[in-house]
N, C-alpha and C positions, 0 to 999 in steps of 0.2 A: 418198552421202558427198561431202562438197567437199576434193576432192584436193589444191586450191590453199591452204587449211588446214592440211592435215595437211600436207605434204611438206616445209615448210622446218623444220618440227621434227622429223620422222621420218630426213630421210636422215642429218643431221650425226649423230645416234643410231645408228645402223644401221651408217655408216661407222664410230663408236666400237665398237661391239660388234664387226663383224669386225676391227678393228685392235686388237682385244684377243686373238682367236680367233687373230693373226698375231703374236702375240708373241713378240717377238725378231726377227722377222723387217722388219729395217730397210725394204730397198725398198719391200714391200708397204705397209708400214704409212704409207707417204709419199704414196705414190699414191691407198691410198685415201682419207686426209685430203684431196688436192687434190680428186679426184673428188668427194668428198661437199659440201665446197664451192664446189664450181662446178652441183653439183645444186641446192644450199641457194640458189645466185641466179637459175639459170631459174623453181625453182617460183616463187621471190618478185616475177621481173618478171610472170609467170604471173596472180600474187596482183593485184600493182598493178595488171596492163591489167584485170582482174574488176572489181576495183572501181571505176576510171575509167570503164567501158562497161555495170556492169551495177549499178552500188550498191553498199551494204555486205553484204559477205559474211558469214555466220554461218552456225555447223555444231551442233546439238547433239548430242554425243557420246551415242550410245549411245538418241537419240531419246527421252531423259528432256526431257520438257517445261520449258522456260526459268520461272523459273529453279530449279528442283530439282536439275536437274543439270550437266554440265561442259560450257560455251558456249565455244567459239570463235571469235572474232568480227575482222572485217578493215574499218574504215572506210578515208578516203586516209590520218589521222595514223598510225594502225597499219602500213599498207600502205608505205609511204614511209621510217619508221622501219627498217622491215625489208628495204625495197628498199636502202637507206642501209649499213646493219650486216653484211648479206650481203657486199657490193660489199667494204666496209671489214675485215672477216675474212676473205675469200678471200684478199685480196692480204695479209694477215697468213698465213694458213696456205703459203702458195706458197712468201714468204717463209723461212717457219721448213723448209720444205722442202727448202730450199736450202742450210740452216744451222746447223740445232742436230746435234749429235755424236752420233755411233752411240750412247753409251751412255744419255742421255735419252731417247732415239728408241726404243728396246730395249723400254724400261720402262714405256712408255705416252705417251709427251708428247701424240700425235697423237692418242689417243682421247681423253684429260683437255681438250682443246683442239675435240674433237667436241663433246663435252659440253656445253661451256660456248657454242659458237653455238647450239644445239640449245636451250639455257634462254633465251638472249636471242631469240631466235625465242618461244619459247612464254612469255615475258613479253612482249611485242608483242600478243600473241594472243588472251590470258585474256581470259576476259568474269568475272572475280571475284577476290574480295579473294584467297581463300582458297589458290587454282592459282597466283598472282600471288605471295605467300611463296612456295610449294611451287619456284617458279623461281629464285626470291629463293635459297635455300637451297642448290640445284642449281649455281648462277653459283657460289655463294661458294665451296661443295666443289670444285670446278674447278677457279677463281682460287686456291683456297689452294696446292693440289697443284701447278701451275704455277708459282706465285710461289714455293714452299718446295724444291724439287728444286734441285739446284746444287750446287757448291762454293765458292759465293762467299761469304765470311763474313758482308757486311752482310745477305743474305738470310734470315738466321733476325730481325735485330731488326725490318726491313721486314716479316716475314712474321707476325710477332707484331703487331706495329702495325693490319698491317691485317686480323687477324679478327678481334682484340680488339673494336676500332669496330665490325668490320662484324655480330658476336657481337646486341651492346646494341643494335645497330639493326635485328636479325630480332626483337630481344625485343620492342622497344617496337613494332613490327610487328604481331607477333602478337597482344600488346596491344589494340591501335587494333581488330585482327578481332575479337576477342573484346567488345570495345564496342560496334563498329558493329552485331554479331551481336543480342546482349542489345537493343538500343536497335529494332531492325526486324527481325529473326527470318530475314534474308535477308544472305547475301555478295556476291550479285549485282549488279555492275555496273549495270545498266538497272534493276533493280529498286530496288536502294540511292538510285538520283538520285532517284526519288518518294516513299520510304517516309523519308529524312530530311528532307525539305521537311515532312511532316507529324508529327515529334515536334515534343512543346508544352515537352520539357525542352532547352531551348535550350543552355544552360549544358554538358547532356551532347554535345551535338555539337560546341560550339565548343572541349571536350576533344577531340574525337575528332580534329578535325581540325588540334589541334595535334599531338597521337601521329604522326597520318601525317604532317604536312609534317617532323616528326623525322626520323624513321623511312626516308623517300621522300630528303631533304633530305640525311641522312649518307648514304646509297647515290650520290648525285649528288656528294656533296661539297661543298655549299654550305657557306658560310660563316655560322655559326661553328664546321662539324661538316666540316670542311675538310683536318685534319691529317694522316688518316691516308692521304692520297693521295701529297702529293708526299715522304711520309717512306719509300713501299713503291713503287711503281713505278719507279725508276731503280735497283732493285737486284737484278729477275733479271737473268737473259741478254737480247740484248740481242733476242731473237726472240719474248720473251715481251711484253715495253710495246706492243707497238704491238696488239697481241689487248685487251691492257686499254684502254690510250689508244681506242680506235675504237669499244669499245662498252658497256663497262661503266657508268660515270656517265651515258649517256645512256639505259638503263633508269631510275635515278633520276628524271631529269627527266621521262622519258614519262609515269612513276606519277604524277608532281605534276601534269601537265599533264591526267592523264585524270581526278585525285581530285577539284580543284578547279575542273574546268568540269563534272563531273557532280554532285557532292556538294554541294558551297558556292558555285555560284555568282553568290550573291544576297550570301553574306557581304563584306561591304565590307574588314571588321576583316583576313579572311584572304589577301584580295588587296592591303593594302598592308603585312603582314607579310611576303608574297613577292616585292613591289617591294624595301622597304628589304633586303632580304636579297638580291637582285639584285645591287641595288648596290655592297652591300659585301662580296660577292662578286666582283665586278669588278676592285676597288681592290685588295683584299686579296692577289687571287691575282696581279694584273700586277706588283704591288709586290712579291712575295716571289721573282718570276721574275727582274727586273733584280737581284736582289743574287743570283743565283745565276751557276754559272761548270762547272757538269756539265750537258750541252747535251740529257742525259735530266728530269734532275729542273727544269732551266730551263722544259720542254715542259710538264713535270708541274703546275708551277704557275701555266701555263696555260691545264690542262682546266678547274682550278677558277678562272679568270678567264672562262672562256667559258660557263661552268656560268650567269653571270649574266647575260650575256646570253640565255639559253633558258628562264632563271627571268624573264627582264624580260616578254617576251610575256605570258608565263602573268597576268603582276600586273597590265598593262594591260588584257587579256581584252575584248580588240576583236577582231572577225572579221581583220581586216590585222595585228593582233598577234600574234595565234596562228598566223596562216599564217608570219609571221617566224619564229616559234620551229621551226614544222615544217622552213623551208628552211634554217635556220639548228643544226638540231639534223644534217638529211642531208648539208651540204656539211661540218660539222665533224667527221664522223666520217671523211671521205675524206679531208680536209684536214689532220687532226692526225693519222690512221693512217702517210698520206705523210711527215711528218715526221718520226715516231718511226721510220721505215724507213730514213732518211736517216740519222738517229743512231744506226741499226745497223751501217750498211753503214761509217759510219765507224770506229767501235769498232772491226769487224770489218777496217779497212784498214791501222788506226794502233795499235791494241789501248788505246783511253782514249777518253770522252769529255770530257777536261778540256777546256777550253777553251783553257788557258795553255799545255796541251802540244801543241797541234794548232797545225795554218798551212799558207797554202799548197795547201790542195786548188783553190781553184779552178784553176790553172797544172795541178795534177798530175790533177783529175778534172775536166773542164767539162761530162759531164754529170751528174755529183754536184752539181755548185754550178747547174746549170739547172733540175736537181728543185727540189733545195733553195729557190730563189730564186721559183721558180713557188707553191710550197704556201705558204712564208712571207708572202709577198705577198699570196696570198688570205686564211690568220690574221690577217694583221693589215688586214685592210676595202680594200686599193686598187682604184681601178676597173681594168679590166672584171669584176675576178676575183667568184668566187662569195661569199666573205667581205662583200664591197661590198652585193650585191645583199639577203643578208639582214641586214646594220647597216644598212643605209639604210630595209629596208622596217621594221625596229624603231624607228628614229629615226622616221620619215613616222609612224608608229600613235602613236606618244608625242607627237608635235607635235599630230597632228588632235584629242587631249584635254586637251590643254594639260599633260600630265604633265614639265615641261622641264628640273626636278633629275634626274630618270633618262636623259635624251636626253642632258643636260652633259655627266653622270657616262660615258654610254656613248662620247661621241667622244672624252672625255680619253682613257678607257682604250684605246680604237685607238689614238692617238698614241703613248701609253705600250710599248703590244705590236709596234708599229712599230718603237720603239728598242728593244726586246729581241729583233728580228729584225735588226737591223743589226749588233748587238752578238754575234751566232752567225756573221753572214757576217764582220764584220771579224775575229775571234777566229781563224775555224776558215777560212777558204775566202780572205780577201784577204792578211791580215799575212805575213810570210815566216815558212817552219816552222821552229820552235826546233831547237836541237840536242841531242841527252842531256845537257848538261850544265843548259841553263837550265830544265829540270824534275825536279822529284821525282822523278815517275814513268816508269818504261823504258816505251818505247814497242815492249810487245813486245801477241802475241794471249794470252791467256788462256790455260789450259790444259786445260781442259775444253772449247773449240774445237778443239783441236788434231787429233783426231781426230773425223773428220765421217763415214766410208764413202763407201765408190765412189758411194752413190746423190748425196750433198750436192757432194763432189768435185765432179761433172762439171756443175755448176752454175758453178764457182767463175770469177770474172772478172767482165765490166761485167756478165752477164746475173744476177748478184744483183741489179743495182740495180731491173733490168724491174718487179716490182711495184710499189715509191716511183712511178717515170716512169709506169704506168698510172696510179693515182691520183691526179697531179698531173695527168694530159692530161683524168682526169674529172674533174678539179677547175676547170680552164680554161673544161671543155664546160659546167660548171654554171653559169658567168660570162657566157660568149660565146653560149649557146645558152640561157638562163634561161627563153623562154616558156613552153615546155611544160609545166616540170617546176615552173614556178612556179604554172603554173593547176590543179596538181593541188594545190598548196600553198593556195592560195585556198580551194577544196573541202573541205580543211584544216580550216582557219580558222574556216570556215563553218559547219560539223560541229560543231564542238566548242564552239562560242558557242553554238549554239542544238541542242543533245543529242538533241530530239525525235526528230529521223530513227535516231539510234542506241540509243536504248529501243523503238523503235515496231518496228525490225529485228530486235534482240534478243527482246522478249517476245511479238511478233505482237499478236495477241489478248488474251494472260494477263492484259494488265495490264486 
């Protein structure tokens, strides 16, 4: 059995089930959320040094012959991905550690929050359509529970919004399996990449693989299947976005990245479907960010601006494009986790994140405005930061093919995501802070904050902010220290333009 496989989906599992078995029981149930995720990152750097030194890794469950049975498989985009998601959830669960109230804590929050790292792990994982729903499904029962607990009112119309979507897009899911099923008699990943190169009904694939870029497409939130993101995420607690923001949509994007460089990709038609849907995903989301003035839902709209930049690699589908998306899919999970951690800790200081009600933090916290200032800066592409190094290497892939409407489109939109990072620090961190009178809203905490437990308590002070400042220091090292983790991104790249080594590791012989 390959341990490095199984572990980052077993412990977040196993930490949920005894933080069920400890029900009610606050402290416990804290501790072993953190534990399980800080197990979930040793196995995954575990996983990652495997496959950098020894290949791609694959497990067949249960020793049923690929593909007949349930493949687990790890090449570096897998490996990286989950190195990426770990990193970016831990410092989310630490977080919420810190900060969500005895009485969601009571009731599960830490298992339902097990769960849902535990699916994004074994969505990384799958070697098939089928286990790949199965997690799809797992994430959402999670996210729902998550997003729908509270007493916050907009929380039920957010929490309607987003299963509703996310509902029609396991359907049309299921869908696409059930086609690709019928069409090749196999769900398997490595097997699927050679058995639709040889159907002769063309017409049926170039269906299928519109289902899935839907399907894959509204899970990422690309644009035009975009809405139900920035309407639900800035409306639980403020310990719950940053679990979404850091890993959810970039399962989306994985699925498109692994369907369309093993399924399609010879089809021309599918790779400039996911350019122009890059694109105007880019625009869409930066543009819908500057008219916004709540500094959660501002972030919210743009995961689905960055969504396009990790859809742009995929539509280029050059060895240096894909590796972009790879390093670009890892530093964003770290980079906008940080953030939304940062519009926690505010919430949590000033009890709003309006924008018009806030001022004045930088004087009153300087290193809330140094987190702040470090992630934002890597969002939005500055050199040295890590942001930079994967717009730049998307821009270089997009120039070497002359693709240069998509490279325009992508450095307007840095510009643009620029001033809506200036427009948070001048708002919230430079202007002087309003007084009760020049806002709507009392600047009081919530009320279902109010009471945390002795375990959350003795957190309370600068050392909330410590998980934002770890993610923002790895977000620096990802900038300043880029070799390494960029040659594993190349490997990447590599990988997944030319599939061969990833069918040939998966089915051995079979095929």
């Amino acid at each position: 059995m390959n341990w490095w496989l199984v572990l980052p989906i077993a412990l977040p599992f196993l930490g949920a089930v005894l933080g069920l078995v400890a029900f009610g029981k606050d402290r416990t149930q804290r501790t072993l959320a953190v534990a399980a995720a800080a197990g979930q990152l040793v196995a995954a750097v575990g996983l990652t040094h495997a496959v950098a030194t020894e290949g791609i890794q694959v497990m067949q469950v249960g020793d049923w012959r690929a593909p007949f049975g349930i493949t687990l498989v790890a090449d570096h985009f897998g490996a990286l991905s989950l190195l990426a998601g770990s990193i970016a959830g831990g410092a989310a669960i630490l977080y919420a550690a810190m900060t969500v109230d005895r009485r969601r804590a009571r009731i599960g929050y830490f298992s339902y929050a097990g769960v849902l790292t535990a699916a994004v792990a074994g969505a990384f994982l799958t070697g098939d359509l089928f286990n790949l729903f199965v997690w799809f499904e797992v994430m959402l029962i999670a996210s729902f529970v998550l997003l729908a607990v509270g007493r916050r009112p907009q929380q039920a119309a957010g929490a309607t919004t987003y299963v509703t979507l996310n509902l029609v897009a396991s359907a049309t899911f299921l869908t696409a399996a059930g086609l690709a099923y019928a069409l090749t008699g196999t769900l398997n990943f490595a097997d699927l990449s050679g058995r639709l190169a040889a159907v002769e009904q063309r017409e049926l694939v170039t269906a299928l693989a519109i289902l899935l870029l839907a399907a894959f497409g509204s899970k990422a939130a690309a644009y035009p299947l975009s809405a139900w993101l920035p309407a639900s995420y800035h409306t639980p607690a403020p310990d719950v976005s940053p679990l979404f923001a850091g890993l959810l949509t970039k399962v989306g994007v994985y699925a498109v990245a692994r369907s369309v460089t093993l399924f399609f990709p010879d089809e021309e038609a599918i790779r400039n479907v996911v350019l122009a849907g890059a694109g105007l995903t880019m625009v869409i989301g930066v543009l819908g960010a500057l008219g916004q003035y709540d500094i959660r839902r501002l972030l919210s709209f743009h995961i689905v601006s960055q969504v396009g930049y990790m859809f742009m690699g995929v539509g280029l589908l050059t060895p240096l494009a894909l590796a972009g998306t790879t390093y670009y899919m890892a530093q964003h999970m770290v980079t906008k986790t940080a953030l939304f951690l940062v519009a926690g800790v505010i919430e949590e200081r000033r009890g709003t994140g309006e924008l018009k009600a806030l001022g004045g933090l930088y004087r009153a916290n300087l290193p809330l405005a140094i987190v702040f200032a470090l992630a934002a800066l890597s969002l939005a592409g500055i050199p040295p930061f890590a942001g930079f190094v994967a717009k730049f290497t998307l821009a270089r892939a997009g120039m070497e093919i002359g693709s240069w409407p998509i490279v325009g489109v992508s450095l307007a939109v840095s510009l643009l995501t620029l001033l809506s990072m200036v427009k948070i620090w001048n708002e919230a961190f430079w202007k002087a802070p309003p007084t009760e009178e020049d806002v709507a809203t009392p600047l009081v905490v919530p009320a279902e904050e109010e009471s945390l437990g002795s375990a959350a308590t003795f957190y309370r002070g600068r050392a909330i902010l410590l998980p934002a400042a770890l993610l923002a220091t790895v977000s620096v090292m990802m900038g300043l220290a880029a070799g390494p983790l960029f040659e594993l991104a190349l490997s990447a790249g590599e990988e997944l333009s030319d599939p061969t080594h990833y069918v040939e590791a998966v089915l051995g012989g079979a095929r």
